[in-house]
ZAMARGU-4260 file (C-alpha; in steps of 0.2 Angstrom, whole numbers, plus 5000, padded with zeros to 4 digits):
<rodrens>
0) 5303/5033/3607 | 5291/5026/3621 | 5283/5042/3626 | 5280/5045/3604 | 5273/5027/3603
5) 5262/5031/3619 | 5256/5049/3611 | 5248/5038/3598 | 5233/5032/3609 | 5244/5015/3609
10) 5244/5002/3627 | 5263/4999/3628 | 5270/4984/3632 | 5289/4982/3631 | 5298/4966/3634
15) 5315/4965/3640 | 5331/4960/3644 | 5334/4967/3661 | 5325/4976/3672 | 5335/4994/3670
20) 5323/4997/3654 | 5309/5003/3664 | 5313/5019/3673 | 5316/5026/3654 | 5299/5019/3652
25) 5292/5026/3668 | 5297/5041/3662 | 5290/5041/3646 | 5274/5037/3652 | 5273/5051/3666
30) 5277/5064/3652 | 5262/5057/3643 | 5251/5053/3655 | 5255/5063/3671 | 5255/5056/3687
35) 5255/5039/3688 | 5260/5024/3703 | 5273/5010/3696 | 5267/4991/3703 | 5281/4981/3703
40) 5279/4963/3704 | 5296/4957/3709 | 5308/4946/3719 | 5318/4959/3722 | 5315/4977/3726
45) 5327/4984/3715 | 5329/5001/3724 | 5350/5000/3727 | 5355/5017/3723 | 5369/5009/3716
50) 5377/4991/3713 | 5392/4990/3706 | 5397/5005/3704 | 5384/5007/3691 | 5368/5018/3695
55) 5357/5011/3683 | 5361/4995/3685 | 5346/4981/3686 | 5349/4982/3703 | 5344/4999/3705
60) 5329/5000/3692 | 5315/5006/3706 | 5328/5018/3713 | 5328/5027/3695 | 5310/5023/3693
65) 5305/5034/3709 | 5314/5049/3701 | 5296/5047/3693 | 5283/5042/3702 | 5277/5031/3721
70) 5283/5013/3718 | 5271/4998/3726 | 5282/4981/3726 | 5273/4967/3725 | 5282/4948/3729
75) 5299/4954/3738 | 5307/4942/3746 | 5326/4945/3745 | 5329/4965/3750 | 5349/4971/3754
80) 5352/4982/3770 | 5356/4998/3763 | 5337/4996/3753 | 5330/4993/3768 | 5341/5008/3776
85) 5334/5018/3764 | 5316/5013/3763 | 5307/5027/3775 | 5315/5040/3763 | 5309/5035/3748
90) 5292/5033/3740 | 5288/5014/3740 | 5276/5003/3747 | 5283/4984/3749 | 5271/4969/3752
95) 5283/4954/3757 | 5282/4938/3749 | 5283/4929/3767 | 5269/4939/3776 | 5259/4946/3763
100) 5246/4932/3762 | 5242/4933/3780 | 5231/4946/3777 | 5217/4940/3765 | 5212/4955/3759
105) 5230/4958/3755 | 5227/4960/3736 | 5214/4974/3739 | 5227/4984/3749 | 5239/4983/3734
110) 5224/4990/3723 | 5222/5002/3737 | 5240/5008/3736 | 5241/5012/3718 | 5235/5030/3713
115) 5224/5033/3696 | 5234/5028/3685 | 5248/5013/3684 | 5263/5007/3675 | 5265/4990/3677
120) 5281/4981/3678 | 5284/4962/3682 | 5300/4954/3683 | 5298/4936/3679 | 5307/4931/3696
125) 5292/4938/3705 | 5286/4925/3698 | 5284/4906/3707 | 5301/4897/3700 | 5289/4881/3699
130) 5282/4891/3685 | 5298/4903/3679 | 5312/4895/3682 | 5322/4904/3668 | 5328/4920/3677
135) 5347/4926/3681 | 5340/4930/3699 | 5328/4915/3707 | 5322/4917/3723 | 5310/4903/3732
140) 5294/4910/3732 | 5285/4920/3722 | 5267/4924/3716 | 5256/4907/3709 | 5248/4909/3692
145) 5233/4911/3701 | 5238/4925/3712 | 5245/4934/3698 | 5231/4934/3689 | 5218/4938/3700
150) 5227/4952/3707 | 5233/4956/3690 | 5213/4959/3685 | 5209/4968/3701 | 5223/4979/3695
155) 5217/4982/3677 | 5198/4982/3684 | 5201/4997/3698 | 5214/5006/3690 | 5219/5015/3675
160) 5235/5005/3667 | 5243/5017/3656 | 5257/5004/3650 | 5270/4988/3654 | 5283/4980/3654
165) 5289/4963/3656 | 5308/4959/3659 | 5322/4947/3666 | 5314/4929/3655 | 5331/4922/3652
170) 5327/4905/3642 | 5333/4889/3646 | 5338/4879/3631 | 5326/4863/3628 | 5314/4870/3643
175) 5300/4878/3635 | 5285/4879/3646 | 5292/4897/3655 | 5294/4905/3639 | 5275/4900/3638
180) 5269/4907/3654 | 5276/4923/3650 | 5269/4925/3631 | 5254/4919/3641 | 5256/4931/3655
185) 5256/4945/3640 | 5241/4940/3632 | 5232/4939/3649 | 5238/4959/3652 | 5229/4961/3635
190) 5215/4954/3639 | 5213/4962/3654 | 5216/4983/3647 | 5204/4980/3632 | 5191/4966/3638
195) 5174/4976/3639
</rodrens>
């Protein structure tokens, strides 16, 4: 469906539900597109090959997503052994929550990691829990508004965005403002692909 929806000249954004949505996307994508880099913003890097005994658990969404294409992470702060075990195998490129900002350019050099064209994918944990606090996963830490936007417009400025998705908003009853954030967060993605 995703790949027929994108073969319509369409900008896809898909919102989820957990995180294992996107390597079906990734997929579809690459068959449309061709080669592409995924830009994961994320608490977590998501590149278990297998939790629970299931392989295509959330858990595992960027292990699946590299069957397709180069992953750049973006926000990581919480990252199990075995991932880290397995990092100088696989096709990813982490920028860590706790040391990230110490460069200043450090922004740039996530542009600078993508390739042409990107898939974008944001788990709302990557997000600051100040902001998002309506996650099954929240970590301390996390990308500001400001951060995320400005990276997110150097992004869509120096790179072809082909689609995206935004997953793991689980609402809080009577707490509004993160549902807000993320609706805004969508709008801003839109804005940012088709602003002239």
């Amino acid at each position: 469906v995703g790949a027929a929806v994108m073969g319509r000249d369409k900008f896809v954004v898909t919102l989820g539900g957990e995180h294992a949505i996107t390597p079906p996307l990734v997929r579809a994508a690459v068959e449309q597109f061709g080669e592409l880099t995924v830009l994961q913003i994320d608490a977590h890097a998501d590149l278990r090959d297998s939790y629970m005994d299931m392989p295509n658990s959330h858990a595992c969404a960027m292990r699946r997503a590299l069957d397709y294409a180069p992953v750049v992470h973006v926000g990581i702060r919480n990252i199990s052994e075995s991932e880290v075990e397995a990092l100088p195998s696989l096709k990813s490129t982490i920028f860590y929550d706790w040391n990230m900002r110490e460069d200043p350019a450090w922004m740039d050099k996530v542009v600078e990691a993508l390739g042409p064209r990107v898939y974008l994918t944001i788990d709302a944990d990557g997000i600051d829990p100040s902001l998002v606090p309506a996650v099954g996963t929240p970590e301390p830490g996390g990308l500001t508004w400001p951060e995320l936007t400005k990276l997110l417009r150097k992004v869509f400025k120096a790179r072809d965005v082909v689609a995206a998705d935004l997953v793991e908003l689980c609402p809080l009853p009577g707490i509004a403002s993160p549902n807000f954030v993320c609706a805004k967060l969508v709008y801003k993605m839109l804005g940012y692909k088709f602003a002239t």
